[in-house]
C-alpha positions, 0 to 999 in steps of 0.5 A: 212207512207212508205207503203202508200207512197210505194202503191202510188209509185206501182199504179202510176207505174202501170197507167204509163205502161198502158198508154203506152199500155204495159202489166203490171204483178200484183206486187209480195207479199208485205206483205201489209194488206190483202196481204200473205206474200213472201215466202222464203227459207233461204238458211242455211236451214237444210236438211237431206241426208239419206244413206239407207243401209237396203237392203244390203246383212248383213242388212247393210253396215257392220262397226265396230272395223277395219271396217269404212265407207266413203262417200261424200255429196250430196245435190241435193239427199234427199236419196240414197239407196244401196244394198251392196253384199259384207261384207267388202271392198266394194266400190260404187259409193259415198261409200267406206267401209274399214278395216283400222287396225285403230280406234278411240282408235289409233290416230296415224293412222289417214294416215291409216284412209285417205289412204282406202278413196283416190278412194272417189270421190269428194262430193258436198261442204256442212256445216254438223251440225251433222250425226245421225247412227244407227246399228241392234245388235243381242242381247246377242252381248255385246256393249260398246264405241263409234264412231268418224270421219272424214272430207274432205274439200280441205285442207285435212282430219280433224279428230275429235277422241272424240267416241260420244257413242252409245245408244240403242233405244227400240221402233227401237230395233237399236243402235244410236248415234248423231254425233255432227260436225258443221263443213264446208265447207267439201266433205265427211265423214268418220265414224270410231269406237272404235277398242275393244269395238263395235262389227263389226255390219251392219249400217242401216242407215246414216243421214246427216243433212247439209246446203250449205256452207256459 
């Protein structure tokens, strides 16, 4: 009875206009029989950033043991490629990569972890559901451990110190881990590693799959 009533309401709208002599535009979608239905994007909807590092001058941007990787968030790029010339203590635009002297296995240096990423531009606020990497491993290197992080929101750094572990994938021939981080809102990120145990390897590739906060 409400969508009769509601098809009445448009069509006597419509003759009313027109009488007028004004210009009526056809009514949107209303998901009525025979009509498709309204289209919307949700506005949690998740999206990846990817950060391609593979046309750096080490195949990636180099990480592991001392040496950590911070970037800020940006929604509006789907992707950004970089080709980093340097090995370490290289900083672009929206990337900073440090050797902290600091790592997953040593928590009280979370002030060394933030200090190398004070000149990290501010980021577009976002909700990250989790961050996936993944690094080439020469082979006969020896891996073992894992990767925590960081996160930037106004309040300041907050550190999450449990290593998600990485794994290796035969059909890539990379290393991979899916960092879970459900957190927001936040500006940027920083990956850090176990101090002993990863090997100082290039990061290919870093997807963030995040949301407007909310």
């Amino acid at each position: 009875m409400q969508t009769k009533l509601r098809f009445a309401g448009m069509v006597v709208a419509t003759l009313a206009a027109a009488a007028c002599g004004k210009t009526v535009d056809p009514p949107p979608p209303s998901g009525l029989p025979g009509e498709p239905p309204t289209e919307a994007v949700s506005p949690l909807t998740i999206t990846d950033y990817v950060l391609d590092f593979t046309s750096s001058k080490a195949g990636g941007v180099l990480a592991g043991r001392f040496t950590h990787v911070a970037f800020n968030l940006d929604r509006s790029a789907h992707r950004r490629a970089f080709a980093l010339e340097a090995l370490t203590d290289q900083a672009v635009p929206g990337v900073v990569q440090s050797n902290d002297f600091a790592s997953c296995d040593n928590r009280q240096a979370a002030t060394m972890l933030e200090r190398t990423a004070t000149t990290l531009e501010p980021g577009e606020a976002s909700y990250i559901d989790h961050v996936d990497i993944e690094m080439l491993v020469p082979k006969g290197t020896e891996w073992k451990g894992g990767v925590c992080f960081g996160t930037r929101s106004p309040a300041g750094w907050k550190w999450s110190f449990k290593a998600t572990a990485m794994s290796y994938e035969a059909a890539s021939d990379r290393y991979r881990a899916r960092i879970p981080v459900q957190q927001g809102p936040v500006d940027a990120f920083k990956i850090a590693f176990d101090e002993a145990t990863v090997p100082e390897q290039p990061i290919t590739k870093i997807t963030v799959a995040m949301r407007p906060p909310g």
